[in-house]
C-alpha distance (Angstrom), angle and dihedral (degrees) to the residues before:
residue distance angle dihedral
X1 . . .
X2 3.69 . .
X3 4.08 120.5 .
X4 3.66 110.0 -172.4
X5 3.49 130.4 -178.6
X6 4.07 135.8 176.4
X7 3.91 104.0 -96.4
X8 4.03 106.4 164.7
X9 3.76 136.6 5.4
X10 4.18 111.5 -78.1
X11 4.27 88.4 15.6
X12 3.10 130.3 96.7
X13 4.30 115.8 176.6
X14 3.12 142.8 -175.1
X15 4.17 137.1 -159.3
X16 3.65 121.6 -137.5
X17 4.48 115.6 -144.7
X18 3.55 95.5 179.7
X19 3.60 144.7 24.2
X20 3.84 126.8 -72.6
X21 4.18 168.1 135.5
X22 3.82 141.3 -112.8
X23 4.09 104.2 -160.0
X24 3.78 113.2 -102.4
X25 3.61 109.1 -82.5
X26 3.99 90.0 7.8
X27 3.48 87.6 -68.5
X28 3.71 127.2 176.0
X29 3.45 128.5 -81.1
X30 3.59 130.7 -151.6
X31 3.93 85.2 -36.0
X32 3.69 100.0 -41.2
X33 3.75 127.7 102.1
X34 3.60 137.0 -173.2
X35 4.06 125.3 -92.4
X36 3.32 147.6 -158.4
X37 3.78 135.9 170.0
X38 3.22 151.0 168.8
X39 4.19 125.4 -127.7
X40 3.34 93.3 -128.9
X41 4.13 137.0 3.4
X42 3.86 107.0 -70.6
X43 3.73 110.3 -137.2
X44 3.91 92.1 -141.2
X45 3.53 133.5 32.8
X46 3.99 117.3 -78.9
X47 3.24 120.8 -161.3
X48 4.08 115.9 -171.4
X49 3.91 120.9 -162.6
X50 4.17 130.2 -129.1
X51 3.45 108.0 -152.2
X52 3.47 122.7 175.2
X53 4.36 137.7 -160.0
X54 3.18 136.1 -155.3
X55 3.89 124.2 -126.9
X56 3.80 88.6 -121.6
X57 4.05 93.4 46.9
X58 3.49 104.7 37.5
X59 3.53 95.4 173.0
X60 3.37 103.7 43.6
X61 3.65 114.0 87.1
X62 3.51 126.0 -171.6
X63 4.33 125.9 -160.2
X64 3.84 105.5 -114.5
X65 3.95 90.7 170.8
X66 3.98 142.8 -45.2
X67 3.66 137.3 -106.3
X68 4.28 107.8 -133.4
X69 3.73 124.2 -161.4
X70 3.50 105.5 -174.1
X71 3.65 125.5 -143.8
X72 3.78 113.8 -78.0
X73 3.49 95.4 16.5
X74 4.10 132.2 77.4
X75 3.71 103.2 -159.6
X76 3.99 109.1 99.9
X77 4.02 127.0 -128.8
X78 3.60 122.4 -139.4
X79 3.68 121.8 -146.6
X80 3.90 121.5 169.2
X81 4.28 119.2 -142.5
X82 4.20 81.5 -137.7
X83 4.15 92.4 -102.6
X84 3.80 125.2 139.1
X85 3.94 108.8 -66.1
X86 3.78 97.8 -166.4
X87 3.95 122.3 96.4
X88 3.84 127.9 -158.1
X89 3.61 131.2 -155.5
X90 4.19 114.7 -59.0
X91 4.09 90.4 19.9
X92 4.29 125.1 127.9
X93 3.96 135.4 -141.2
X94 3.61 108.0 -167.2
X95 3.64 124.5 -174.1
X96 3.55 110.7 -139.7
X97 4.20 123.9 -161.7
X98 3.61 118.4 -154.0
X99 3.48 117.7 -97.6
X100 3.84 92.7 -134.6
X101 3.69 92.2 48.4
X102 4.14 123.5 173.1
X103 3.72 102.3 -94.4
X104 3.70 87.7 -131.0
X105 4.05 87.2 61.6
X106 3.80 107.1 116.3
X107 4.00 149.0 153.3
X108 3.67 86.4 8.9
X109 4.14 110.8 -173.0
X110 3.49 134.6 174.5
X111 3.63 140.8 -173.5
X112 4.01 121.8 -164.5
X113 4.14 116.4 -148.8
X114 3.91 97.6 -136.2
X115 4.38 130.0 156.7
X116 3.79 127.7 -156.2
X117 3.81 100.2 -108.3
């Protein structure tokens, strides 16, 4: 289960209490697949960051892939960098907006298609 919770400007995280997998490539699962959007069109391209911690480095995150709303559009990309997608107990994902962002670049909401492995 992930509980997630706004805890600085531009990041959004999330704490892991149990063991578990986002589909390769943010695949679907069992019918469901992850989303991202936009409130409104962005006039430029944004392109949000998944980061991810471990339990034993909380404050080290590393990029496992990024969320892209291209411009003109408000529905969100996801593209994986090829690291480990699976989280243990005590680990983060943290969403992280640019810091440069379109100014058009609002409401932004996600949801990540994971399963308890």
């Amino acid at each position: 289960m992930l509980c997630g919770g706004v805890h600085a400007p531009n990041l959004w995280a999330a704490g892991n209490d149990g063991v578990g997998e986002i589909p390769d490539e943010f695949g679907a699962y069992l019918g469901h697949v992850s989303q991202a959007r936009s409130g409104v069109a962005v006039t430029a391209d944004v392109v949000v960051q998944i980061m991810k911690a471990l339990a034993a480095s909380p404050g080290t995150f590393t990029a496992i892939g990024t969320i892209t709303i291209a411009a003109g559009t408000y529905t969100g990309v996801f593209v994986t960098t090829g690291a480990e997608l699976s989280f243990s107990d005590g680990d983060t994902l943290a969403l992280i907006a640019p810091v440069l962002e379109d100014a058009t670049f609002a409401d932004f909401a996600a949801t990540l298609v994971g399963y308890e492995s």
